[in-house]
C-alpha positions in Angstrom: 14.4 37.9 -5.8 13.1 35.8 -8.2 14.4 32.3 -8.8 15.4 31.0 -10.9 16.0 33.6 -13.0 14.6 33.2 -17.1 17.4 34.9 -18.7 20.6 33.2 -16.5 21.3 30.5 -19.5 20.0 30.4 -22.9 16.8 28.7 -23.0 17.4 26.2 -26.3 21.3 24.8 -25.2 19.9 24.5 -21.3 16.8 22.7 -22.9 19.1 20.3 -24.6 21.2 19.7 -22.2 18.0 18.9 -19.5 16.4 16.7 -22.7 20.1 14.9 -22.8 20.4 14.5 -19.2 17.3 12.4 -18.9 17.6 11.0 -22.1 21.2 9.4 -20.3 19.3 8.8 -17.2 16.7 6.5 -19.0 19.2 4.8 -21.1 21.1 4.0 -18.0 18.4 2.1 -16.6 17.1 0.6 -20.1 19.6 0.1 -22.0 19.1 -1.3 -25.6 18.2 -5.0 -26.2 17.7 -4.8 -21.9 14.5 -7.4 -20.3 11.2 -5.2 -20.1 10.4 -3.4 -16.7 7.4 -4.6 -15.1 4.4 -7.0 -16.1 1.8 -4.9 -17.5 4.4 -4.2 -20.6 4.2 -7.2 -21.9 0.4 -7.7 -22.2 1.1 -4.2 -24.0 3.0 -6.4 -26.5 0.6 -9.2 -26.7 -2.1 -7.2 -27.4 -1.0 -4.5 -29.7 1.4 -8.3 -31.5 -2.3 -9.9 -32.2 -3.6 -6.5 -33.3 -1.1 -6.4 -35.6 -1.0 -10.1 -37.4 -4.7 -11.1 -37.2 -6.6 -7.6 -36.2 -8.3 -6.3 -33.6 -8.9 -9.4 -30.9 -12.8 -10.3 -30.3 -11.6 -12.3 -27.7 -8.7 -13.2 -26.1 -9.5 -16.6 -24.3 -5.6 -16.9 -22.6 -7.1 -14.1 -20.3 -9.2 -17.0 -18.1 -12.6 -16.5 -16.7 -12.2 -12.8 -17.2 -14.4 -10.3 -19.7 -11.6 -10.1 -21.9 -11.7 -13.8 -22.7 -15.6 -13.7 -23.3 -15.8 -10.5 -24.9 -12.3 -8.2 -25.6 -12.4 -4.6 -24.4 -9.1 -2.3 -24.6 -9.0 0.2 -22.1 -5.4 1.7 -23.6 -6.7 1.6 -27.3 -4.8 4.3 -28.3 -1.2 3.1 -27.0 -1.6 -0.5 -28.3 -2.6 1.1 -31.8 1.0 3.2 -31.4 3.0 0.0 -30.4 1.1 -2.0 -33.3 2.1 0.8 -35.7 5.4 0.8 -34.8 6.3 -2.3 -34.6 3.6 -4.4 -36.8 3.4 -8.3 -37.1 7.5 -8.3 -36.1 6.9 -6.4 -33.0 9.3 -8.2 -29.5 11.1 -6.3 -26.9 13.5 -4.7 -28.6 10.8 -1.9 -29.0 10.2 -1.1 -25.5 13.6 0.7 -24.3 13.8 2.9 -27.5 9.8 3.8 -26.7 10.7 4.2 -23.0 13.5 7.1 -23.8 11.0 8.8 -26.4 8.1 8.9 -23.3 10.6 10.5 -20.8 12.3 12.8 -23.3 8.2 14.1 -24.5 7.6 14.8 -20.9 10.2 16.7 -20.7 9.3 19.1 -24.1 5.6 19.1 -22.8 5.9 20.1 -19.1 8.4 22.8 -20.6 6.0 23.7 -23.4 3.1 23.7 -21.3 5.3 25.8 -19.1 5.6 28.7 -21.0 2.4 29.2 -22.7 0.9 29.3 -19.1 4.1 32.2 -18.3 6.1 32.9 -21.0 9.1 34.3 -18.7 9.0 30.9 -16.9 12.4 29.7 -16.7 14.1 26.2 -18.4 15.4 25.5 -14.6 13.1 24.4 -13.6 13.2 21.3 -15.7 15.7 20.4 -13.7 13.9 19.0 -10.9 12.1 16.3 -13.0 14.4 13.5 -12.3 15.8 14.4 -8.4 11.4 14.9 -7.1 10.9 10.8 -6.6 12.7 7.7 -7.6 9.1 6.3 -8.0 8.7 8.4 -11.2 11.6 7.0 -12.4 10.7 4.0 -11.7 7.1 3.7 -13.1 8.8 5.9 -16.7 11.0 2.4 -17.2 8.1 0.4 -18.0 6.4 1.1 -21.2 2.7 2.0 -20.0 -0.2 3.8 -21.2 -0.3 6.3 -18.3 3.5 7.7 -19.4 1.4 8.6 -22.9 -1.8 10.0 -21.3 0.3 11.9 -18.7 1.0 14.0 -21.7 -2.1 15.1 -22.8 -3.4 15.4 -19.0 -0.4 18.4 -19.0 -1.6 20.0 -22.0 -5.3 19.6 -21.2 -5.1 21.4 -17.5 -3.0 23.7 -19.2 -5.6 25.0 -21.1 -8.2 24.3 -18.6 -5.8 26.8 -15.8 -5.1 29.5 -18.8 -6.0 32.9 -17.9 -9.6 34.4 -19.1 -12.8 33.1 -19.6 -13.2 30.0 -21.8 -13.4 30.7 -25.5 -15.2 28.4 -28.1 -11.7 27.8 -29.4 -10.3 26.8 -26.4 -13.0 24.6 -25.2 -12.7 22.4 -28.6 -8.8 22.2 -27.8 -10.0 20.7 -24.5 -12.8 18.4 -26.3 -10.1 17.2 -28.4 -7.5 16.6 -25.7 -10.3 14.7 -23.6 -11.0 12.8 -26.3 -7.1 11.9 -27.3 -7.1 10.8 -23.6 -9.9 8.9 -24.1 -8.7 6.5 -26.3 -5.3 6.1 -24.8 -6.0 5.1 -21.0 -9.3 3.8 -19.1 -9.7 6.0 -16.3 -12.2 8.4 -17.4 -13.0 9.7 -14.4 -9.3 11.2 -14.4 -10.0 14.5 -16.7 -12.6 15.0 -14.8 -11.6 15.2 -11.4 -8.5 17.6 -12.7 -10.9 19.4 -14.6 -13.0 20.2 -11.6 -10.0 21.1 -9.6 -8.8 23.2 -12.2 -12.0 24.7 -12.1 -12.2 25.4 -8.5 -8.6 27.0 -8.6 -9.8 29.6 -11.1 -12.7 30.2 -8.8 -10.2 30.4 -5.8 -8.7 32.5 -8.2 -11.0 35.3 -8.5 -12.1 33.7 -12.0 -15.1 32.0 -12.8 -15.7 28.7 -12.1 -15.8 28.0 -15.6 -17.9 25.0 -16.1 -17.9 25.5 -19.8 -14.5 23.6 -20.0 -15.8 21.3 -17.3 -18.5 20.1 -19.8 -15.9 20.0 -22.4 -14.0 17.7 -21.0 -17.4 15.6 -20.7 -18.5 15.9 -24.3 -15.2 15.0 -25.7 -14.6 11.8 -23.9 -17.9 10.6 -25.9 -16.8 9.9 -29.4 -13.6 7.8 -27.5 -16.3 5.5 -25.6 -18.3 4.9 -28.4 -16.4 4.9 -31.7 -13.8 2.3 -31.3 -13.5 -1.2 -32.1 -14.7 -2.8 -28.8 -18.1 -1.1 -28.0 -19.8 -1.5 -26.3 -17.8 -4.1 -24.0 -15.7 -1.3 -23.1 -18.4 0.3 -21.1 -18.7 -3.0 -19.3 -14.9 -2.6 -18.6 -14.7 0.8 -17.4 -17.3 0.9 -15.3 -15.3 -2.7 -13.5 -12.1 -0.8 -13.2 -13.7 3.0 -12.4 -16.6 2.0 -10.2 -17.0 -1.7 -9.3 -13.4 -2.4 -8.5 -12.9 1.2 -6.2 -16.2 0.5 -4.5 -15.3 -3.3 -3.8 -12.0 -1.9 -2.4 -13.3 0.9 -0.5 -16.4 -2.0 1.1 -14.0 -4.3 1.6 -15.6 -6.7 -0.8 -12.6 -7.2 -3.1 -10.2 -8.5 -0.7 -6.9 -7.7 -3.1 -5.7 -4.9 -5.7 -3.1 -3.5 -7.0 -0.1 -2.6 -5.0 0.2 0.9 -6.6 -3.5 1.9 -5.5 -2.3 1.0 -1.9 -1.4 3.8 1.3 2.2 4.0 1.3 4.7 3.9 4.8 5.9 7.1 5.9 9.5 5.3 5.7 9.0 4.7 2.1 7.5 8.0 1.0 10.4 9.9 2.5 12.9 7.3 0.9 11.5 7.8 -2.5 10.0 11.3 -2.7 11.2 13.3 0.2 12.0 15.9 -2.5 8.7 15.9 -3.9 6.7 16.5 -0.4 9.0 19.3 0.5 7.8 20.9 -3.2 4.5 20.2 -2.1 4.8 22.3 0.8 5.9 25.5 -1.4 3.3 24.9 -3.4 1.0 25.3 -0.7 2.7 28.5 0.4 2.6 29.5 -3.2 -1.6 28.9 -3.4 -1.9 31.8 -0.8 0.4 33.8 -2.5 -0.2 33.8 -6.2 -3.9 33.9 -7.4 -2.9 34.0 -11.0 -1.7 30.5 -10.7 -3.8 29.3 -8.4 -5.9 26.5 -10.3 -2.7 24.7 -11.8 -1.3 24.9 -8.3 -4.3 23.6 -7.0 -4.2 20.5 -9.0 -0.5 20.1 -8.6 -1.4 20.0 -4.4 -4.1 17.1 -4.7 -1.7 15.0 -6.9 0.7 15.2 -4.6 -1.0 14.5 -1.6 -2.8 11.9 -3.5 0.5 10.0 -3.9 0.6 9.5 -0.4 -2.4 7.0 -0.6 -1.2 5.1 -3.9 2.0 5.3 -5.8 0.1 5.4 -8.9 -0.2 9.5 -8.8 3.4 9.6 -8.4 3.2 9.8 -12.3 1.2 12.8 -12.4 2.3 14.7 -8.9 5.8 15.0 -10.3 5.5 16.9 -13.6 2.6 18.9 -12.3 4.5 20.0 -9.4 7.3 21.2 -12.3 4.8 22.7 -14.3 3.4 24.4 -10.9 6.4 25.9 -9.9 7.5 26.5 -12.6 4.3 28.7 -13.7 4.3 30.3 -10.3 7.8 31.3 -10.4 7.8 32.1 -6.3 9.6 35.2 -5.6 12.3 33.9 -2.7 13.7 36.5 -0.5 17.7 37.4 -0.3 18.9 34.9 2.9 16.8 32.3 1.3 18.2 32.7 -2.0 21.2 31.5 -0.6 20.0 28.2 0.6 18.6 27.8 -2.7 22.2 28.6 -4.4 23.6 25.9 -1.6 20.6 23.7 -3.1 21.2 23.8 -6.6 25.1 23.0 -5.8 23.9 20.0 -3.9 21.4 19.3 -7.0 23.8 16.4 -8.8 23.7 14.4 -5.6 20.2 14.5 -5.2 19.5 13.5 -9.1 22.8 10.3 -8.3 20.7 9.4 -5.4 17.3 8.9 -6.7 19.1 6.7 -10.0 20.2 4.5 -7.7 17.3 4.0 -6.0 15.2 3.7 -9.3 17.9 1.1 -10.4 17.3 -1.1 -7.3 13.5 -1.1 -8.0 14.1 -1.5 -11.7 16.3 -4.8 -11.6 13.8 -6.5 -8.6 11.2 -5.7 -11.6 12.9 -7.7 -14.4 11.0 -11.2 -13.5 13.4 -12.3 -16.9 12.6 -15.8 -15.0 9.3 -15.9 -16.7 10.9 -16.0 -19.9 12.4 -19.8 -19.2 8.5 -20.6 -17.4 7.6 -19.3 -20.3 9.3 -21.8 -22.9 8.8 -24.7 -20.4 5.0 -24.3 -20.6 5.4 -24.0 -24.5 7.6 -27.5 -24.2 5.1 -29.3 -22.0 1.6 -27.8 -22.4 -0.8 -28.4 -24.9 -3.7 -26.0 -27.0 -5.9 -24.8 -24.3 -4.1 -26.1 -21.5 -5.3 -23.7 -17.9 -2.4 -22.9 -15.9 -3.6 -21.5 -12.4 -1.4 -19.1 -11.3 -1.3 -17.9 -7.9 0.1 -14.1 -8.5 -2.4 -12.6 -11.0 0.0 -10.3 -12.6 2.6 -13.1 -13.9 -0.1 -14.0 -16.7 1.3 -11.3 -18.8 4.6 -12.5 -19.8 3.1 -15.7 -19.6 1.0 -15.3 -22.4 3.6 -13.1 -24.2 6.0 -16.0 -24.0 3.5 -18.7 -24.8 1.6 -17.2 -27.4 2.2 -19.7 -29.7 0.7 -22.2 -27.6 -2.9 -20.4 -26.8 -2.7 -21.4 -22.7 -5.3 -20.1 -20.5 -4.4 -18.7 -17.6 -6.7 -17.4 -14.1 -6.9 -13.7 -14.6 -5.2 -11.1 -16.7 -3.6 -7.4 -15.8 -6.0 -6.9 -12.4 -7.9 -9.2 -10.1 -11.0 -7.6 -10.3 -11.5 -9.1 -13.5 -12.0 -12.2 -12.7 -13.9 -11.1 -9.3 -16.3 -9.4 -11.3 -16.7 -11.8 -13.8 -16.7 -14.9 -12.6 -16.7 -14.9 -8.7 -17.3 -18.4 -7.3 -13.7 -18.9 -9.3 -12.1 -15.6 -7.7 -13.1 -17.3 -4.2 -11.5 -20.3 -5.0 -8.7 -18.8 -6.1 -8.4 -16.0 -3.5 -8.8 -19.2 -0.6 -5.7 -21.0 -2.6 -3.9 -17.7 -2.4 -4.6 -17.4 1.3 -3.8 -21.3 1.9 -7.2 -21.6 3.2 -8.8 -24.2 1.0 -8.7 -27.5 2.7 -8.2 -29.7 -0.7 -6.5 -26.9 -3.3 -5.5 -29.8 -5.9 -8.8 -30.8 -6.1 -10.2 -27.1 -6.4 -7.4 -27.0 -9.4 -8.4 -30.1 -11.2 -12.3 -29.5 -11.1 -12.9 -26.2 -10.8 -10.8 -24.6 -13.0 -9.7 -27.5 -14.8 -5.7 -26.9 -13.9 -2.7 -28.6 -16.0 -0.2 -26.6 -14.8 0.5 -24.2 -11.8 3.5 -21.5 -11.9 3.9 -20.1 -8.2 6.5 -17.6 -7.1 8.9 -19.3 -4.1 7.9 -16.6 -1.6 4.3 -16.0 -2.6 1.8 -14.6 -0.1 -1.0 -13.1 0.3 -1.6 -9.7 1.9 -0.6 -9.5 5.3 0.8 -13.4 5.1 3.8 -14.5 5.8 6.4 -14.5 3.3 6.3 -18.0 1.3 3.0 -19.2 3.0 1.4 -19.6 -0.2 3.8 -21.4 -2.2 4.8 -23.8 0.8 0.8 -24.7 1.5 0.7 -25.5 -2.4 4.2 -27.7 -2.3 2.5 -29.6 0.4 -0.9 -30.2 -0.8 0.8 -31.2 -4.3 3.2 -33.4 -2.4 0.2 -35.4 -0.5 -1.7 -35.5 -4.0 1.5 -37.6 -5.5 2.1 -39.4 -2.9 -1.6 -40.3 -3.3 -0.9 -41.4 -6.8 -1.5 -38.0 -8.6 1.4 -38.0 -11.4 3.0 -34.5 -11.1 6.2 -33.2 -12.7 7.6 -30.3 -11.0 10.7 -27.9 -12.0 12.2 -24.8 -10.2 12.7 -21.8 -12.4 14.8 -19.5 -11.1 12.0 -17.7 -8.4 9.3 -19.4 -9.6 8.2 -23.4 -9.0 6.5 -24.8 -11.8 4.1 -27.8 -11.7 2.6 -30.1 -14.3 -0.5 -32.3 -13.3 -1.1 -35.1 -14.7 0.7 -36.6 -17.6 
């Protein structure tokens, strides 16, 4: 038997009620007027907010001792033009939930559009397991991010990479174009690459040729996005940081910190968040021995998901290639097994009210709305200019979005390796601070980076610290300085503690 089967509900009401069904599922967890998801969506904001009141940024000094404040490059171009668009010079938060449900409910037509031009009989069911694979993708949908655009064109440009026959000239402009659309909307180039040569290799697997036409597509079309845009050629300069420099300073062990979402995750916490999506996995790789015509989407689908096992990140891309894998494969399932997949699909609406919750938890411990009161005490007692050192490099974001009236300067912006490239006798201070190794920190704030303020989280740490270490060194050290006759005004924000040195 095949399952499920194409024909068993009519493919336009079953579509709408799947579209609906996420649709609810998003609006659950962002509901209008709700506090943004996440950090990088407000330097989202900022940006695309300057973009739209005094044009495209030169320069945007808040992000301190950082390319970005010497020269600006945009490595999501694209989706800040979108959010500028929409919401112009009046642009605030109130745009991100209604551009969160739009971004699920795409994914959604795309994976199922890309579905059936890949195998027209493919069934709308499948759609189904989009939102029961992985609370993570949940999760990382809420925020309003570049990669839920670029995910988009990544599903229609492996779709035409995978397509049965040899490459035409048509189709390889469709995949020059969709490189290039990629291009401009997120900064890892290497990305459409790396899915074009796996794509590639699954055709070969395949029986097909390898097809290095498209390959080269791919290539060529990425060009015109690096070099005909607003910010070359600074951009260069920040793509190689983030594609090269920061992955081989991670890999050396040179760049001591990065991102959580690049990071190996536990066994515990992959099967708590995408048990679902590993067991697909595995059918998947039953499915590459047993159906060559789908083999190079398969292929890809595989890698993501075992990707996701070293960094969350891929979680984004594992889940709706796995739906568009399975979905193109359609695996024939014998009888006795058809009947655990009928038990399955009765069992289906507790998976999908399990993996909300979930989602939900990790949503609401994301909603730093804190920041937004740090935020409007730094606008009350900071001045033009004013550095505030802050000891978790990601909180900068809303910072700056709440004080960007107030043009503050704070140490980093959206990644550390920023600043570690950039400037990196300041990333080791900084980095011994957040380690609580520097012997004299105040001092380290006042002269080297010329500190007025500092805005620590109450538990802060550093990797493999103990929970609190940092913020408790800094309360100390700041506590000696005053005693010493430093004059230092201090208030607690909800999570965060907030210093002022100085008068």
């Amino acid at each position: 038997m095949t399952a499920p089967a194409a024909g068993a509900w009519k493919t336009p009401g079953t579509l709408a009620l799947i579209a609906v069904g996420v649709l609810g599922i998003f609006m659950y967890l962002v509901p209008a007027g709700s506090y943004p998801v996440g950090f990088d969506v407000f330097w989202n904001l900022h940006v695309a907010r300057t973009w739209a009141e005094t044009g495209f940024p030169a320069a945007l000094p808040e992000a301190g001792f950082t390319q970005l404040a010497r020269a600006y490059a945009d490595r999501q171009l694209g989706f800040h033009a979108l959010l500028a668009l929409s919401g112009g010079a009046a642009l605030d938060t109130s745009l991100v939930p209604p551009f969160v449900w739009g971004l699920a409910l795409a994914q959604v037509f795309v994976v199922f559009g890309c579905m059936r031009w890949l195998a027209p009989r493919a069934s709308v069911l499948w759609l189904l397991l989009l939102p029961a694979l992985s609370s993570t993708w949940i999760f990382r949908l809420t925020a309003c991010r570049d990669m839920s655009l670029a995910v988009l064109v990544l599903l229609a440009l492996v779709s035409a990479l995978a397509r049965p026959g040899a490459p035409s000239g048509r189709r390889c402009v469709v995949v020059a174009a969709l490189a290039c659309v990629f291009g401009y909307i997120h900064g890892a180039f290497v990305l459409p690459l790396a899915l074009a040569l796996a794509t590639a290799l699954g055709r070969r697997i395949a029986g097909e040729s390898f097809g290095w036409r498209s390959v080269w597509a791919v290539a060529v079309g990425m060009v015109p996005a690096l070099v005909l845009r607003p910010d070359f050629p600074h951009n260069i300069e920040l793509l190689l940081t983030l594609n090269v420099r920061m992955p081989l300073g991670a890999l050396s062990g040179e760049l001591p910190i990065q991102p959580v979402e690049f990071a190996a995750r536990s066994l515990g916490h992959v099967l708590g968040t995408s048990a679902w999506l590993l067991a697909l996995a595995v059918v998947l790789m039953w499915q590459l021995v047993k159906d060559p015509p789908a083999r190079s989407i398969t292929l890809v689908a595989v890698l993501l998901c075992v990707g996701s096992l070293f960094g969350s990140r891929l979680i984004e891309l594992a889940v709706p290639f796995a739906v568009l894998a399975i979905g193109v494969s359609r695996p024939r399932i014998p009888a006795p097994v058809g009947v655990a997949v009928v038990v399955a699909l009765a069992c289906f609406g507790w998976v999908v009210l399990r993996q909300v919750p979930l989602a939900e938890r990790s949503v609401a411990a994301s909603r730093y709305s804190d920041l937004e009161a740090v935020g409007s005490w730094l606008d009350e007692n900071g001045k033009k200019g004013d550095v505030v050192f802050v000891t978790d490099w990601a909180v900068s974001s809303p910072l700056a979005w709440w004080t960007r009236d107030r043009d503050l300067v704070f140490t980093g912006m959206t990644d550390p390796s920023l600043m570690w490239v950039e400037d990196r006798r300041r990333f080791d201070a900084w980095w011994a601070i957040k380690t609580a190794r520097d012997p004299d920190p105040v001092a380290t704030l006042r002269q080297l980076f010329g500190a007025r303020f500092v805005v620590v989280e109450g538990s802060d740490h550093a990797p493999q610290g103990r929970t609190g270490e940092t913020s408790t060194y800094l309360w100390k050290a700041l506590g000696v300085a005053h005693r010493a006759g430093l004059s230092i005004a201090s208030a607690d924000i909800g999570r965060f503690k907030c210093y002022r040195l100085g008068p």
